[in-house]
PADRENRO-80603 format. One line per 4 residues: number of its first residue (from 1); their letters; for each residue x negated, y, z of C-alpha. Coordinates in pm, whole numbers. Layout:
REM residues N
NUM> a> X Y Z | ...
***
This chain:
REM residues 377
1> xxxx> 325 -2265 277 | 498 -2123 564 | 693 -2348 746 | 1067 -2242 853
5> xxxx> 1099 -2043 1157 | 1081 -2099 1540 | 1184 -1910 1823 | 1015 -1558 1906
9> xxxx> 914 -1339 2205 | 811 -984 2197 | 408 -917 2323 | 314 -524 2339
13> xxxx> 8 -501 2481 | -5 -109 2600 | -461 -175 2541 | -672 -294 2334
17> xxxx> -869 -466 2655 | -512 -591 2713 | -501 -740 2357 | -823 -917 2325
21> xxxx> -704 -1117 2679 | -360 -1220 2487 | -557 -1342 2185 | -803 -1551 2437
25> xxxx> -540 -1680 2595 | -336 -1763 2264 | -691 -1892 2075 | -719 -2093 2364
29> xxxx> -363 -2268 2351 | -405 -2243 1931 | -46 -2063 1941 | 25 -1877 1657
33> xxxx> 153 -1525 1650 | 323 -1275 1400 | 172 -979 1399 | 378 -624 1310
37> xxxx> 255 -270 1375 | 587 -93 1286 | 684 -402 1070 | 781 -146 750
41> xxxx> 533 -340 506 | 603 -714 453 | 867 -955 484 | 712 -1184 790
45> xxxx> 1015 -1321 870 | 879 -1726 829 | 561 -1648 997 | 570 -1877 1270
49> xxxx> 499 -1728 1657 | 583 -1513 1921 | 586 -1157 1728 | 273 -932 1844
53> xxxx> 330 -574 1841 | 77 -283 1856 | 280 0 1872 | 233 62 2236
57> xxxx> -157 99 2128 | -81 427 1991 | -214 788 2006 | -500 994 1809
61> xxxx> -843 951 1962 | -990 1227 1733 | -942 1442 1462 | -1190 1725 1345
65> xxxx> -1022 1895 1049 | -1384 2095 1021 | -1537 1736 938 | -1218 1610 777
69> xxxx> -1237 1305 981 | -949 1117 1209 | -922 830 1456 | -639 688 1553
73> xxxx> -540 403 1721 | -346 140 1538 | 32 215 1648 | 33 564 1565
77> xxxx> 377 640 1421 | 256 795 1038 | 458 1031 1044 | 312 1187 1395
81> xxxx> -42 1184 1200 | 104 1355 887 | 238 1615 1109 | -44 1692 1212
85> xxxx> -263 1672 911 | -56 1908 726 | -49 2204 1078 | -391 2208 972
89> xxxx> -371 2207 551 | -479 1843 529 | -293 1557 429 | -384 1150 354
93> xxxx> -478 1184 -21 | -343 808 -109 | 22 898 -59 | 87 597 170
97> xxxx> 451 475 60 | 772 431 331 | 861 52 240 | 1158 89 443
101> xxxx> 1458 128 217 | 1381 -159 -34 | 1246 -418 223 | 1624 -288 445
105> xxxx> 1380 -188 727 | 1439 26 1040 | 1100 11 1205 | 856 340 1217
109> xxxx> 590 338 1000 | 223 310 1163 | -91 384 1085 | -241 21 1120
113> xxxx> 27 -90 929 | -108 158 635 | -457 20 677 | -362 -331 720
117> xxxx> -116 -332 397 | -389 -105 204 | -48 102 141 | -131 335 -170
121> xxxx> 84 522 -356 | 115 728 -729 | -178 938 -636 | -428 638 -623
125> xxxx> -488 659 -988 | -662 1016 -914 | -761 1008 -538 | -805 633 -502
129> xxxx> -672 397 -230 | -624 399 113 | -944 125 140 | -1169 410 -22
133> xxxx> -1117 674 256 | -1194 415 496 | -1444 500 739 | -1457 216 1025
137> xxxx> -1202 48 1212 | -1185 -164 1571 | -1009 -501 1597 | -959 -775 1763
141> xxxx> -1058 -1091 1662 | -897 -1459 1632 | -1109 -1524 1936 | -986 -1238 2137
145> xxxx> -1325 -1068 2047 | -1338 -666 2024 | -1569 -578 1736 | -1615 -270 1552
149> xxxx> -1760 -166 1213 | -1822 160 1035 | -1778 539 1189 | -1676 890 1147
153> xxxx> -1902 929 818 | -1961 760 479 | -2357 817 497 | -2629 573 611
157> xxxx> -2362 292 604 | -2553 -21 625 | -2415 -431 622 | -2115 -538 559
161> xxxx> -1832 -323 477 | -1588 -532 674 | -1305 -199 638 | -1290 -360 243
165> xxxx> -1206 -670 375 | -917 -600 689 | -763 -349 449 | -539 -515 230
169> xxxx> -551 -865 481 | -250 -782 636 | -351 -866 981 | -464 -1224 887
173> xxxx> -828 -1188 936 | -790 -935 1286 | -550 -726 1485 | -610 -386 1399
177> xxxx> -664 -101 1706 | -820 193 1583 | -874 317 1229 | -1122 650 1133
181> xxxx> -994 774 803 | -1096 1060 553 | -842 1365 533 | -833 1557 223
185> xxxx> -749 1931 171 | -325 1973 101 | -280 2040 -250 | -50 2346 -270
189> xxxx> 75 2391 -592 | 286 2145 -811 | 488 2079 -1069 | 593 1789 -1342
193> xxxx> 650 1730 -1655 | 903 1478 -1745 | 904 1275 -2113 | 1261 1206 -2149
197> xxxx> 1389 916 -2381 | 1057 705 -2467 | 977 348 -2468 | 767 210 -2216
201> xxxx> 471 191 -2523 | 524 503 -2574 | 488 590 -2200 | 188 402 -2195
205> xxxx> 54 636 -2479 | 164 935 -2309 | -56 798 -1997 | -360 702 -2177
209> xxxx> -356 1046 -2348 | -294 1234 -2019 | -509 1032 -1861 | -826 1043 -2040
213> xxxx> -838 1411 -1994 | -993 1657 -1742 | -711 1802 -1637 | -681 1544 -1291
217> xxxx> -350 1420 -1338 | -228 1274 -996 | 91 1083 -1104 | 167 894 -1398
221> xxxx> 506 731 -1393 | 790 571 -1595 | 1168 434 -1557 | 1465 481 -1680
225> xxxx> 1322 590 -2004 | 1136 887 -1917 | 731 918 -1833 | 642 1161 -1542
229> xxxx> 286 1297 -1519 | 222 1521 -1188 | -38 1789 -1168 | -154 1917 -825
233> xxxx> -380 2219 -723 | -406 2559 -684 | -170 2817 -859 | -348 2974 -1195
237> xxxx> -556 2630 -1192 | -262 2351 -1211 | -83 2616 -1459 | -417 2570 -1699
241> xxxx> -423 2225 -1635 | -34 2196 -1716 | -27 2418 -2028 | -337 2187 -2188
245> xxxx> -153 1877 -2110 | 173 1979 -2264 | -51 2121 -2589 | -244 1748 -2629
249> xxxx> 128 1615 -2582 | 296 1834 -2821 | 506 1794 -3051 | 665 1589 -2784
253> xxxx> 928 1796 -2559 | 845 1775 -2175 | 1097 1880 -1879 | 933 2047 -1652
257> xxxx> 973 2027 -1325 | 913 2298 -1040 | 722 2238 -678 | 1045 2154 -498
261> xxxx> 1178 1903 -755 | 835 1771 -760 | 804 1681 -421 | 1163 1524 -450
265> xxxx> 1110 1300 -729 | 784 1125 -628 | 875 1070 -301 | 1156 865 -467
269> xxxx> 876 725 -675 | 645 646 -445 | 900 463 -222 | 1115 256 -533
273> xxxx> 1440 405 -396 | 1554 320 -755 | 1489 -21 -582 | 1671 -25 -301
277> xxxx> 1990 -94 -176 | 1977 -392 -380 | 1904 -754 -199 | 1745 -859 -562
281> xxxx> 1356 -1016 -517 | 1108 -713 -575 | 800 -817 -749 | 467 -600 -757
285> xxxx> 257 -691 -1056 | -95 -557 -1127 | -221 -523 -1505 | -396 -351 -1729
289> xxxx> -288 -50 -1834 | -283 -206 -2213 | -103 -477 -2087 | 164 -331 -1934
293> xxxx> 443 -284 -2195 | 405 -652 -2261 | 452 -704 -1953 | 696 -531 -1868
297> xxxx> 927 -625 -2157 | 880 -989 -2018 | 985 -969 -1687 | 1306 -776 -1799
301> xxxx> 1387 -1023 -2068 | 1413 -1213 -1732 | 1690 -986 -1641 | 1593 -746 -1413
305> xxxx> 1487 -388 -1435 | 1102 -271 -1447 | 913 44 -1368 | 560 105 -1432
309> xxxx> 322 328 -1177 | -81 422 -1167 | -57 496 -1533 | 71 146 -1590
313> xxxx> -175 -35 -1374 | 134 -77 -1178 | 403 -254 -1276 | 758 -322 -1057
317> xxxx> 1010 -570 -1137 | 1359 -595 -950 | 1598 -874 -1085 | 1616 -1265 -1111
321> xxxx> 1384 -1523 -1227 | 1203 -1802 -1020 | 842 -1692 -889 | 693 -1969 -1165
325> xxxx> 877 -1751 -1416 | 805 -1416 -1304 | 415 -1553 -1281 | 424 -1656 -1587
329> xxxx> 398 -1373 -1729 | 273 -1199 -1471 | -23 -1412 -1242 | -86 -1166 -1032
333> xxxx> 247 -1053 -913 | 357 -1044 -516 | 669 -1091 -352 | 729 -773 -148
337> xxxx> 1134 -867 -143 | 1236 -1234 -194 | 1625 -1162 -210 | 1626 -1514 -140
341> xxxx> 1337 -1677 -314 | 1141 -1946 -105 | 735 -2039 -174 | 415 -1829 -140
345> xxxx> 444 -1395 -154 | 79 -1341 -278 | -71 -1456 -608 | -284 -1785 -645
349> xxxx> -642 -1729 -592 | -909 -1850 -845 | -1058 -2111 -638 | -1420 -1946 -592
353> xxxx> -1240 -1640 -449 | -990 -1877 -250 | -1303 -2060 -64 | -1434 -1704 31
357> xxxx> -1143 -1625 151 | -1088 -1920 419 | -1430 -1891 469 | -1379 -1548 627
361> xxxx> -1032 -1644 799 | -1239 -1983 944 | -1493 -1685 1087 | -1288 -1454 1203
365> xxxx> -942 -1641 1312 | -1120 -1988 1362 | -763 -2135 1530 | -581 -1982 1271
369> xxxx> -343 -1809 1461 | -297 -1458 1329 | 18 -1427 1077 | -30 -1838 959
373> xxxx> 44 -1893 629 | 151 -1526 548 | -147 -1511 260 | -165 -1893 176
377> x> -86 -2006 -130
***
């Protein structure tokens, strides 16, 4: 548990050199510190500490779009890396999302932030998240340690893959400096096709049916009563793809949705704006697909609203209800928003995976200084 918060000082270290000496010196002292790239992903508000910055370590170290390969260093502002994927026809192909209007945010977004949140948005369901086009990363350690793991390519990889681990650790485990990612070829043509006044079963059906075809569907959404499935490609290619999914789907009438209004509508998705400018607790729930009309239909009976994502892998719930309720019916749900609500934001662990898991912070943050209690339970 997190205990209720101190008094803070700002630390931007300009180097990583300059960052493994503050850690020392902090290990040393055993003072805890919050750690924030942009601070755009999680509430850290209770972490106790002086808050540690990276954006000063910022800039892109290399990027071959011949190799489709980048490094960056951790405070790179995402949009400056976007940029410049898409000058060259590239983009990141696991739609990072910007957290910033539902968490009330004004921060800039940052690579290492991406990598340390494992931020992965609709297209994850075909391209796969942001942990899979991981190629190697630099941090620094609990111990004020620079280490390094992985490289530029995914062949004759050998030990431990520790990108799986730091991605999706939030920081807890090391302080991220440099990241080497996979870039994927931009996707040029796109369009929709929006189910308009179904259940969420019948969305699930929709996405089961979509979804166990060829035809590389690369969004699979549902609120408000309508199921969105996004197709992505090349011109005469997404049309095929498009006109078989709307055959397997018929006699059901789809909306369909041009390139523009495409691009609108799943940015919207992919960031929850139907979420924001609310201060209500924001759950994210993981499921089975099968599961999640059940689930779904539980957590609003709780009164709040729920959207489902990743086919239905995905589910989102924005209302009331105490975190024992809302776990209840959904165990593994995290608090992205607490609107109030006090306790642990991550799920239990089952306590096999809970001893691995302070096993690795004892190894890698032995003082247990980096974000304390941000992952406990």
């Amino acid at each position: 548990m997190i205990p209720e918060t101190p008094s803070r000082a700002g630390l931007n270290p300009a180097s990583e050199a300059e960052l493994g000496a503050l850690i020392a010196e902090r290990f040393a002292a055993r003072q805890p510190l919050r750690l924030a790239g942009g601070g755009t992903r999680v509430e850290t508000g209770a972490v106790p500490g002086d808050t540690l910055s990276t954006a000063a370590i910022s800039g892109v170290v290399t990027y071959e779009p011949g190799e489709m390969t980048l490094i960056a260093r951790a405070g790179t502002p995402l949009d400056q890396i976007q940029a410049m994927l898409a000058a060259e026809g590239q983009a990141l192909a696991f739609e990072p999302a910007d957290m910033r209007g539902v968490l009330g945010q004004g921060g800039t977004p940052t690579i290492g932030g991406v990598v340390a949140a494992n931020a992965s948005g609709p297209r994850r369901l075909l391209a796969g998240a942001c942990r899979d086009h991981l190629l190697g990363l630099r941090f620094v350690d609990g111990q004020g340690r620079v280490l390094k793991n992985g490289g530029r390519v995914m062949k004759n990889v050998t030990g431990l893959d520790l990108g799986k681990l730091f991605c999706g650790a939030h920081g807890t485990l090391g302080v991220l400096t440099e990241v080497a990612l996979k870039t994927l070829p931009h996707l040029p043509d796109r369009c929709t096709l929006g189910f308009h006044g179904v259940t969420v079963e019948e969305a699930v059906a929709i996405f089961s049916a979509a979804l166990a075809t060829p035809f590389e569907v690369s969004g699979a959404a549902f609120r408000d009563g309508t199921a969105w499935l996004r197709v992505e490609g090349l011109g005469p290619q997404m049309d095929y793809r498009r006109d078989r999914l709307l055959a397997l789907l018929a006699p059901r009438e789809a909306e369909l949705l041009d390139a523009e209004a495409t691009l609108a509508l799943w940015r919207e998705l992919r960031d929850l704006a139907h979420f924001a400018g609310t201060d209500a607790p924001l759950w994210r729930v993981l499921v089975k697909p099968s599961d999640a009309p059940a689930a779904a239909r539980a957590l609003q009976a709780l009164g709040g609203e729920a959207s489902l994502d990743w086919g239905g892998g995905l589910v989102w719930y924005c209302g009331p209800g105490t975190a024992q309720a809302v776990r209840q019916v959904a165990p593994h749900a995290t608090l992205l928003r607490r609107g109030g609500l006090t306790g642990p934001a991550f799920p239990p662990e089952a306590p096999a995976v809970a001893r691995l898991s302070a096993g690795l912070r004892q190894r890698f943050d032995p003082a247990g200084i980096l974000n304390p209690g941000l992952m406990d339970q």
